[in-house]
N, C-alpha and C positions, 0 to 999 in steps of 0.2 A: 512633643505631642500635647498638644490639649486639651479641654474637652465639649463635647458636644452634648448638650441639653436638646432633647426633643420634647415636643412644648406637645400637648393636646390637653382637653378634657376627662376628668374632674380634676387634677391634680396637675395642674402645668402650673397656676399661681404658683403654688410651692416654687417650681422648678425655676420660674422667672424672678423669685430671690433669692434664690440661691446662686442663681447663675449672678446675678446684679453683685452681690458681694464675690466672685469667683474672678480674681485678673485675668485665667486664662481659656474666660471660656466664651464659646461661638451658640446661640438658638438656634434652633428648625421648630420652627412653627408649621404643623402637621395636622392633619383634617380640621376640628373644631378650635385648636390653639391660636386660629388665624382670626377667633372672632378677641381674645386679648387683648386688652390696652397695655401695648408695651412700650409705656413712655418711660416706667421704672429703669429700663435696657437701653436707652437712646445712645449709649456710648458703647456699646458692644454690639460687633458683629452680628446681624442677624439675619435669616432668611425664614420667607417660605415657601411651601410646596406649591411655585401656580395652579397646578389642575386642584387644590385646597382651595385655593383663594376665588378661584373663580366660580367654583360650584356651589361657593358658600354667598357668594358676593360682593366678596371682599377685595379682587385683584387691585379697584380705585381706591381702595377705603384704607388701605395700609401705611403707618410712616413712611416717608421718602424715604430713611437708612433703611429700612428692612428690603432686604430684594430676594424677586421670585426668583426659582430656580425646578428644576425638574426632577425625577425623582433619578435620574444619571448622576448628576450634582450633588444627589444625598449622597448614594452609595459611595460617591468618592469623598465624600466627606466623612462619612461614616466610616473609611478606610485608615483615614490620614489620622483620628479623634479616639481617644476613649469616650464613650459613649454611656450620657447618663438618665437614664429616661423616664421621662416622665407623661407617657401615654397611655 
């Protein structure tokens, strides 16, 4: 099991060094976490929430490694992860 960071606003930085120094952990970038520069993260797993990304404007504006997913894809990620958050 490893762990899952859920990224948003005011306190997702935190979460995205923490995660950066973490070998075994995966982001979810969640409502305002999608406006982020997560170039810190380029080597870790990342996603985030399309209907986030897209309501905010961000669906084209995101690294290539980070990919969108649906909020079905959370919860089963959310299932499989200890879960450490930061929203």
């Amino acid at each position: 099991m490893g762990n899952l960071y859920l990224v948003d606003r005011p306190f997702g930085e935190n979460g995205l060094n923490l995660a950066a120094e973490d070998t075994d952990a995966k982001i979810v970038l969640i409502q305002d976490g999608v406006h982020f520069d997560c170039g810190s993260v380029a080597g870790i797993e990342t996603y985030a929430i399309r209907r986030d990304a897209e309501r905010r404007g961000q669906a084209g504006r995101l690294p290539a490694f980070v990919e969108l997913i649906d909020y079905g894809q959370l919860v089963d990620l959310i299932a499989a992860h200890k879960v450490i958050n930061f929203a």
